[in-house]
KEMAR-33384 format. One record per atom (N, C-alpha, C): z, y, x; residue number from 1; atom name; residue in three letters. Coordinates in pm, 1 decimal. Atoms other than C-alpha are relative to their C-alpha. Layout:
! KEMAR-33384
z, y, x, num, atome, residu
Z, Y, X, NUM, CA, ALA
...
! end
This chain:
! KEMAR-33384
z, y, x, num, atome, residu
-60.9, 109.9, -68.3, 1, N, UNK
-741.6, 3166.4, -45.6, 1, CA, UNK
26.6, 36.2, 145.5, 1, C, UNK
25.1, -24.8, -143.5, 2, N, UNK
-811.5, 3317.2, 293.4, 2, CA, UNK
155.3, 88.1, 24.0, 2, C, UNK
-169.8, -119.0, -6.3, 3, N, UNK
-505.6, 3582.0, 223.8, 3, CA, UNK
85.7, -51.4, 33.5, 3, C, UNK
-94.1, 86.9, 16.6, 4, N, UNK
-275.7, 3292.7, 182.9, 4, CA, UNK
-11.1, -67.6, 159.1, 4, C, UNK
23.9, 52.7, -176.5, 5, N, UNK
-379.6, 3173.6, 560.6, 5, CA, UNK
-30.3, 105.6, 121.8, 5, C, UNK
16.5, -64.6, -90.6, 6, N, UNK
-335.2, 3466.2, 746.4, 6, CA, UNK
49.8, -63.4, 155.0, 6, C, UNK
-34.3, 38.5, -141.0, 7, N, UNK
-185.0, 3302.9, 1087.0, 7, CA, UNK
-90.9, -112.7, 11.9, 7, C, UNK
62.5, 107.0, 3.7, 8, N, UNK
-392.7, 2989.5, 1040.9, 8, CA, UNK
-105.7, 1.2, 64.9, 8, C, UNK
89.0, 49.5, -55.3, 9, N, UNK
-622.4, 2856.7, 1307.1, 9, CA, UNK
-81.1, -49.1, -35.9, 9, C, UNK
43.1, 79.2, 101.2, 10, N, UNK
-895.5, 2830.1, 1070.8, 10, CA, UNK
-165.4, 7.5, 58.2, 10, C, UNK
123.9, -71.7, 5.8, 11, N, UNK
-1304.4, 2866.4, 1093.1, 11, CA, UNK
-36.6, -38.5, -131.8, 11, C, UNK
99.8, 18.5, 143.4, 12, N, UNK
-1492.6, 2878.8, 787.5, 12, CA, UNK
-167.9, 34.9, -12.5, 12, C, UNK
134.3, 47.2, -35.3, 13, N, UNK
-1824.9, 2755.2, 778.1, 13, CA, UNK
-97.5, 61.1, -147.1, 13, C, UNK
43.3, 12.4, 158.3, 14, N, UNK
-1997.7, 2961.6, 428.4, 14, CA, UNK
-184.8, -16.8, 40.7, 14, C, UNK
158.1, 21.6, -41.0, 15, N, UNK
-2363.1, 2801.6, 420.1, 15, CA, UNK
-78.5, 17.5, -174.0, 15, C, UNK
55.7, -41.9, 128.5, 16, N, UNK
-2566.5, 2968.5, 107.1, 16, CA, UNK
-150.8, -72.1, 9.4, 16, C, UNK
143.8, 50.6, -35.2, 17, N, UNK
-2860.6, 2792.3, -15.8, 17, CA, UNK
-52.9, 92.7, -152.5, 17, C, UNK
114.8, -31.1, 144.1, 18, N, UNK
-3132.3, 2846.8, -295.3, 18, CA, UNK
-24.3, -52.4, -103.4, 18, C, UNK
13.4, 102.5, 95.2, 19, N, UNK
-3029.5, 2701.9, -564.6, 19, CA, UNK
-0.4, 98.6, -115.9, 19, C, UNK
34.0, -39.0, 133.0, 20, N, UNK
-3006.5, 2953.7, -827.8, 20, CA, UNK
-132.4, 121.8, 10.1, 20, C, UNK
132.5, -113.8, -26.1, 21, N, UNK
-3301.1, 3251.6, -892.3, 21, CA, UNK
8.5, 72.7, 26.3, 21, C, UNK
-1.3, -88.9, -32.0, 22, N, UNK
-3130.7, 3498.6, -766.1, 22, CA, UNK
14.9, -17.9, 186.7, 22, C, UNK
-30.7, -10.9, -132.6, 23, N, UNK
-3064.9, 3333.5, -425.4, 23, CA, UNK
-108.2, -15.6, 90.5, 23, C, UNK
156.9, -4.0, -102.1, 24, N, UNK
-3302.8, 3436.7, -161.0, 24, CA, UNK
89.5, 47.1, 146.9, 24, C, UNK
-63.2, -54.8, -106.6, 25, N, UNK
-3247.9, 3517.4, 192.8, 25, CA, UNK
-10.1, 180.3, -12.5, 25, C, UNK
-29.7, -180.6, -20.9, 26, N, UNK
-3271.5, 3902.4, 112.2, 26, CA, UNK
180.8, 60.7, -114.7, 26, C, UNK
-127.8, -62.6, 37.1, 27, N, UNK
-2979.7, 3880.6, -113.8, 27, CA, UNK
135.4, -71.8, 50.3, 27, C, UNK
-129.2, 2.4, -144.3, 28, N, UNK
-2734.8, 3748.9, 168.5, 28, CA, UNK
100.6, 131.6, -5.5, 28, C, UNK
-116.0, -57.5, -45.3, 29, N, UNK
-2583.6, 4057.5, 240.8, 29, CA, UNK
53.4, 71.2, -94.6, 29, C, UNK
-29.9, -75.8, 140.2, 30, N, UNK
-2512.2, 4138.7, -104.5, 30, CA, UNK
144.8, -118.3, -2.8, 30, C, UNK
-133.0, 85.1, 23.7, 31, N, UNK
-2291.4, 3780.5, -111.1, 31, CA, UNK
53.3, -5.2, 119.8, 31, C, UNK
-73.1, 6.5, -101.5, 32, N, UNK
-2194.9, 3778.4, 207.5, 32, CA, UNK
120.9, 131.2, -34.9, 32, C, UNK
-105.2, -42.1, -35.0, 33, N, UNK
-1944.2, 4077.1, 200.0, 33, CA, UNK
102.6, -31.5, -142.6, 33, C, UNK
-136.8, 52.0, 109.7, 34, N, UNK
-1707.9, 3872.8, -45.6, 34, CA, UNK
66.9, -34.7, 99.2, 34, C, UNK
-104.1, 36.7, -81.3, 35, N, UNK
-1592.3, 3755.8, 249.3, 35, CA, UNK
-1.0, 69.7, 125.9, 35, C, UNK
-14.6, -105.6, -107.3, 36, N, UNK
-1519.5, 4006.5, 481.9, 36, CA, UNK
90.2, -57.6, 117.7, 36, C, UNK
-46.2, 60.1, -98.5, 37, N, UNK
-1272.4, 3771.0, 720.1, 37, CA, UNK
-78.4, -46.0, 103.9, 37, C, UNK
74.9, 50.8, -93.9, 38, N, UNK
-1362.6, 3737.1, 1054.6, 38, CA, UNK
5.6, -166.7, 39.7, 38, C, UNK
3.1, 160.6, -15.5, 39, N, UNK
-1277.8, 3335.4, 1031.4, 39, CA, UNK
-109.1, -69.5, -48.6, 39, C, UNK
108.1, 40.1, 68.9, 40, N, UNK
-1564.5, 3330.1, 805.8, 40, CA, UNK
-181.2, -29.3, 94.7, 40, C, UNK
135.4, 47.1, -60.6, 41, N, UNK
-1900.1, 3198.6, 953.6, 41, CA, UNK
-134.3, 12.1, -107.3, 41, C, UNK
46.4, 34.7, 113.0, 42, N, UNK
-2186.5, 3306.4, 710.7, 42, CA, UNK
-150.5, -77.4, 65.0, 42, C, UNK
75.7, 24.6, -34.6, 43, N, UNK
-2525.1, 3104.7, 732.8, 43, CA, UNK
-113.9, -10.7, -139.6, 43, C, UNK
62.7, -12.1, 99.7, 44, N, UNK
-2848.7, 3103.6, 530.5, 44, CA, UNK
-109.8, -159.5, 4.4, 44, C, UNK
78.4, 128.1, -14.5, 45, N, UNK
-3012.0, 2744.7, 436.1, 45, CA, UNK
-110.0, -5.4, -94.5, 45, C, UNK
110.0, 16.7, 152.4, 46, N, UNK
-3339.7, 2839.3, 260.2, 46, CA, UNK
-54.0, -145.1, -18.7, 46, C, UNK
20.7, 89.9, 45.8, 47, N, UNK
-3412.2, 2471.4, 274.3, 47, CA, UNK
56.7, -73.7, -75.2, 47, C, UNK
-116.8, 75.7, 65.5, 48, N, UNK
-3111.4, 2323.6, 122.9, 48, CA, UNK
-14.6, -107.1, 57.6, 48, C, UNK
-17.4, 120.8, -94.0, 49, N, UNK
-3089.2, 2110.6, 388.2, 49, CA, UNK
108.4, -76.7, 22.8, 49, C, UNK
-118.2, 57.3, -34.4, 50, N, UNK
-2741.7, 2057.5, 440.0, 50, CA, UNK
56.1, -32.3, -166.2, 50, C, UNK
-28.4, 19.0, 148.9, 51, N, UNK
-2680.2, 2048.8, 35.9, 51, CA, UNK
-51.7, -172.1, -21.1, 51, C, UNK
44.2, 148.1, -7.7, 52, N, UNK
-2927.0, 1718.0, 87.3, 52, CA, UNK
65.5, -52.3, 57.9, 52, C, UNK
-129.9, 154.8, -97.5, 53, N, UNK
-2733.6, 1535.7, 390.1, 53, CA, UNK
80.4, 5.5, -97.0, 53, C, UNK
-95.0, 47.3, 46.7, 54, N, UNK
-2432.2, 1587.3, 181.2, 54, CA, UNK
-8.1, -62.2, -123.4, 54, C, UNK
13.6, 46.1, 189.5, 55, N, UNK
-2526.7, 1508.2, -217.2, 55, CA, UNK
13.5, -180.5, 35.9, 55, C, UNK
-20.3, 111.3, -17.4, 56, N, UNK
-2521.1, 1125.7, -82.4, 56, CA, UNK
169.6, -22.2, 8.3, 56, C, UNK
-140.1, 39.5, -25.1, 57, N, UNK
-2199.2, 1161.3, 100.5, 57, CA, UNK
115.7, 21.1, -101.5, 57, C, UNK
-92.7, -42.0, 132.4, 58, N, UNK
-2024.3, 1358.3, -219.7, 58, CA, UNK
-31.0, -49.8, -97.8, 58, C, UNK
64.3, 85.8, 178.3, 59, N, UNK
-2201.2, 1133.2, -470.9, 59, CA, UNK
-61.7, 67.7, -115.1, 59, C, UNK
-7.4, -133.6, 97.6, 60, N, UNK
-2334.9, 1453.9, -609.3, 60, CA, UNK
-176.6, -65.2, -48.1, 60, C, UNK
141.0, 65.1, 39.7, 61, N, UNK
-2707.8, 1313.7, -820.0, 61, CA, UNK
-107.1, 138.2, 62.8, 61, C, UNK
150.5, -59.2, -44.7, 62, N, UNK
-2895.4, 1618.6, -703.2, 62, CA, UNK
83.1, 101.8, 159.4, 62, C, UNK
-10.7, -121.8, -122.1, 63, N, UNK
-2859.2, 1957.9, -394.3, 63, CA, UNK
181.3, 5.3, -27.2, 63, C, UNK
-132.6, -88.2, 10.2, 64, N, UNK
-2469.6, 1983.9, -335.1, 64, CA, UNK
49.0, 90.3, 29.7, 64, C, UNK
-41.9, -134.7, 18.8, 65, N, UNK
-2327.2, 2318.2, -409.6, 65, CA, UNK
97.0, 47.9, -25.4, 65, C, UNK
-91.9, -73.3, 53.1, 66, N, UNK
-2060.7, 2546.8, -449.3, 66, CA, UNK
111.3, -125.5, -30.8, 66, C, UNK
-102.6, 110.0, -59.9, 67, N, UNK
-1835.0, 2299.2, -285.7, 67, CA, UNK
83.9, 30.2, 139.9, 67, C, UNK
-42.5, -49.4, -68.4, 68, N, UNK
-1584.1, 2340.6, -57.1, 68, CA, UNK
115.7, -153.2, 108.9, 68, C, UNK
-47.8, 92.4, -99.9, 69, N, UNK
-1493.1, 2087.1, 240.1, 69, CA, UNK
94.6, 35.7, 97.8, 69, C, UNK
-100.4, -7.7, -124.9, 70, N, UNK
-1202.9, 2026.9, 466.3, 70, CA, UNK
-30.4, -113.0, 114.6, 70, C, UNK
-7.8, 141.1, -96.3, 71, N, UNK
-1286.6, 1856.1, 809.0, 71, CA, UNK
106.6, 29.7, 43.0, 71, C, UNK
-95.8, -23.6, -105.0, 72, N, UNK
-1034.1, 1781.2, 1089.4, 72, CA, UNK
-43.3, 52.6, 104.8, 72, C, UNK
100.5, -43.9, -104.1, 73, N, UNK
-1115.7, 1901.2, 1421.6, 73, CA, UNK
-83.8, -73.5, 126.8, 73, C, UNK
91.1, 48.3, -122.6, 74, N, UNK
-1202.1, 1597.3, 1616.7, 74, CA, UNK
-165.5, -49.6, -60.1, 74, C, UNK
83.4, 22.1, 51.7, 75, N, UNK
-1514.8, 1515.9, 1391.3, 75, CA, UNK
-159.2, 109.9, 79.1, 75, C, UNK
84.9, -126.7, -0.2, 76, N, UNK
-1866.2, 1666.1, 1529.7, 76, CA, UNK
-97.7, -113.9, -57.7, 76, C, UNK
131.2, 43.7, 84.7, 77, N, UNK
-2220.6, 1610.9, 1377.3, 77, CA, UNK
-48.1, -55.3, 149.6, 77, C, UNK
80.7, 106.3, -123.7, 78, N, UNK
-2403.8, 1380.6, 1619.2, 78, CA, UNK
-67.7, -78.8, -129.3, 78, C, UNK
99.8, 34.6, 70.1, 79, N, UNK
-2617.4, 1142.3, 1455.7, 79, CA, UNK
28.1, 26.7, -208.2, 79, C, UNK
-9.7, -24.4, 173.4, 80, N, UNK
-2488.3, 1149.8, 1083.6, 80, CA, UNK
135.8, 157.2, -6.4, 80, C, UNK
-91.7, -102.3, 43.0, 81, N, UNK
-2270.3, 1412.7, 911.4, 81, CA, UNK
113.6, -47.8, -21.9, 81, C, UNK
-97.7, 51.3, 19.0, 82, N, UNK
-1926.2, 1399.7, 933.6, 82, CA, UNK
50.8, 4.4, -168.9, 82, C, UNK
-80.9, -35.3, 126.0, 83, N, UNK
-1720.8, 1323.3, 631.2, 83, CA, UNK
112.0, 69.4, -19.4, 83, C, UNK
-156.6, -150.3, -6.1, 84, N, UNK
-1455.0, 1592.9, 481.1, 84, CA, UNK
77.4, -157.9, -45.8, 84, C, UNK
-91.8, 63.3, 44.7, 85, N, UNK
-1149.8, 1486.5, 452.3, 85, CA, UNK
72.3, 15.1, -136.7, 85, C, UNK
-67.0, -76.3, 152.4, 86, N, UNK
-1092.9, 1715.4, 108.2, 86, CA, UNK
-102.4, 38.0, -34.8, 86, C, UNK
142.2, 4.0, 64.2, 87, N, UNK
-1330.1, 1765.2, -136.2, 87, CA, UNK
67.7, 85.9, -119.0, 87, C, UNK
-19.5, -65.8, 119.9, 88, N, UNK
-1285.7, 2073.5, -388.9, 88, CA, UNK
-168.3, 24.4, -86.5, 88, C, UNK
122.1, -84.2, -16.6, 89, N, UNK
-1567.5, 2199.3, -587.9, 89, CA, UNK
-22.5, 45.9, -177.1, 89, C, UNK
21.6, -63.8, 135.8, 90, N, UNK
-1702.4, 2363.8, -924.5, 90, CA, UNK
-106.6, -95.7, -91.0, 90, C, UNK
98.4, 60.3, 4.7, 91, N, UNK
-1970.8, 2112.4, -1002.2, 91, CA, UNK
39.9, -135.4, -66.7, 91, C, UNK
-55.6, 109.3, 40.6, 92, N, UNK
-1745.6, 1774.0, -1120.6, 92, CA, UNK
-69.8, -70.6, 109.6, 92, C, UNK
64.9, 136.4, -97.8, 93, N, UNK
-1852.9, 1540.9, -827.7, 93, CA, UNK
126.7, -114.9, -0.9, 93, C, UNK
-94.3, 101.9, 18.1, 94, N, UNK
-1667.7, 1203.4, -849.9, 94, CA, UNK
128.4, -7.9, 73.9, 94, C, UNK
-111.7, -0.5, -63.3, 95, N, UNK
-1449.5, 1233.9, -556.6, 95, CA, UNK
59.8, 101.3, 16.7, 95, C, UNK
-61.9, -130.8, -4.6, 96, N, UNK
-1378.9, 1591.3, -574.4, 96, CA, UNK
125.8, 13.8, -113.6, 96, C, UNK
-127.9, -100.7, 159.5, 97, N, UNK
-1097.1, 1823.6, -761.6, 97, CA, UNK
-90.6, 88.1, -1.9, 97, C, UNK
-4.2, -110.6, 23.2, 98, N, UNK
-1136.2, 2092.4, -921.7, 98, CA, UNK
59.4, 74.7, 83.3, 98, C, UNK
12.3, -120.2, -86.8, 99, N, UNK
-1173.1, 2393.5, -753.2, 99, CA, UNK
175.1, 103.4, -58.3, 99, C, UNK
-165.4, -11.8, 39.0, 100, N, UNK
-794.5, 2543.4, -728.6, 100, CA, UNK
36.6, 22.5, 141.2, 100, C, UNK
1.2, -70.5, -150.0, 101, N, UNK
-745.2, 2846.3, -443.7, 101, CA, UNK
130.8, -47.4, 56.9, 101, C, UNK
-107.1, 4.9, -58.5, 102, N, UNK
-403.6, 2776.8, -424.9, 102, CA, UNK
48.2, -184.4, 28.4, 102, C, UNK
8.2, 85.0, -31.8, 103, N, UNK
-429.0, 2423.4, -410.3, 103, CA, UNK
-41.8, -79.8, 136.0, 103, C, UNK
126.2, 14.5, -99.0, 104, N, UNK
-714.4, 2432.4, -145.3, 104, CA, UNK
75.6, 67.6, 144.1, 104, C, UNK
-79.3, -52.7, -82.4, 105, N, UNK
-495.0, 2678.3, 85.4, 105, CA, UNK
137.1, -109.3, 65.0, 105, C, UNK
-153.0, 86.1, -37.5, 106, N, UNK
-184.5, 2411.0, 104.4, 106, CA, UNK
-90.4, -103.1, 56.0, 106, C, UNK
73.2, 78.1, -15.1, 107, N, UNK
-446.2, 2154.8, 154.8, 107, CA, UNK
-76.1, 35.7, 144.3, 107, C, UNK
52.8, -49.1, -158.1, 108, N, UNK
-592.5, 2369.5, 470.1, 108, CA, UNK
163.3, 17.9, 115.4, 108, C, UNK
-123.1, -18.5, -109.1, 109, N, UNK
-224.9, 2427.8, 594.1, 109, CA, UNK
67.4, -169.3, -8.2, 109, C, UNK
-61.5, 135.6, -5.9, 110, N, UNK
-115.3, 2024.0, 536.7, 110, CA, UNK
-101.7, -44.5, 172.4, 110, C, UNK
58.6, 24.1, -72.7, 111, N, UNK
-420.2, 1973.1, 736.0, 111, CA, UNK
19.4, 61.4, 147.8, 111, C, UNK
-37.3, -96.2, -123.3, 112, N, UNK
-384.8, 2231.0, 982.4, 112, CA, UNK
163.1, -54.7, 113.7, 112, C, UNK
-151.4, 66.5, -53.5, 113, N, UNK
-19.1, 2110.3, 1028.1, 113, CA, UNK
-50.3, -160.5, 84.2, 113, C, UNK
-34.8, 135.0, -100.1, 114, N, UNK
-117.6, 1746.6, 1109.9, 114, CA, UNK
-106.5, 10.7, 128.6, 114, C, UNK
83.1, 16.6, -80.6, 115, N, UNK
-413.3, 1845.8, 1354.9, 115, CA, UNK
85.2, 40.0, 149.7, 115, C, UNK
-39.8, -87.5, -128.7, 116, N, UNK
-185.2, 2074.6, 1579.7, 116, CA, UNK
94.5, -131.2, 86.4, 116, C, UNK
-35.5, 33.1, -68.7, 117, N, UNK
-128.6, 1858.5, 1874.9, 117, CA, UNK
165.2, 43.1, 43.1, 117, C, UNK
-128.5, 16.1, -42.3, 118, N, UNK
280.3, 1721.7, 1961.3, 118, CA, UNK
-25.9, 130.7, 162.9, 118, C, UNK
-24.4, -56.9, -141.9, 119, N, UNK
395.1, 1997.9, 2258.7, 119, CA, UNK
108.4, -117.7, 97.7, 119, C, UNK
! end
């Protein structure tokens, strides 16, 4: 998806937690180089901390995972978590799609398009 947004003013936030048995913080840099783009941000959440704040906000019944959010850019975390504005993911969560790169890419450039401030 990232290919498809080469000029795009993007960051990407990938936050790995511990949800299956192979994921530990020693095998990070085994998944980390899938994404070799420097837009990419990788982080390691052995608590599944941020999987909890969100499973409320995505309606997800348990740790949400292997999900993929679009914010805008005036949104920051201050007391609660912001909500995405796009919701893909692999998992069926109620308000999500299905996970769909080329879907998800037009969906970062619609967005992208309406954030960039009138000159």
């Amino acid at each position: 998806m990232l290919d498809k947004l080469k000029d795009q003013d993007i960051a990407v936030y990938s936050v790995w937690l511990p949800v299956l048995g192979i994921d530990s913080k020693a095998s990070m840099p085994m998944a980390t180089r899938r994404f070799s783009d420097p837009r990419v941000h990788q982080y390691w959440d052995g608590k599944a901390e941020l999987g909890q704040v969100y499973s409320p906000i995505l309606q997800s019944d348990g740790v949400a995972w292997d999900v993929y959010l679009l914010f805008d850019r005036g949104p920051e975390w201050k007391d609660k978590a912001p909500v995405p504005v796009f919701i893909m993911d692999k998992i069926g969560l109620p308000n999500g799609k299905s996970l769909d790169g080329d879907e998800l890419a037009r969906q970062v450039s619609a967005l992208r398009n309406s954030s960039i401030p009138p000159k």
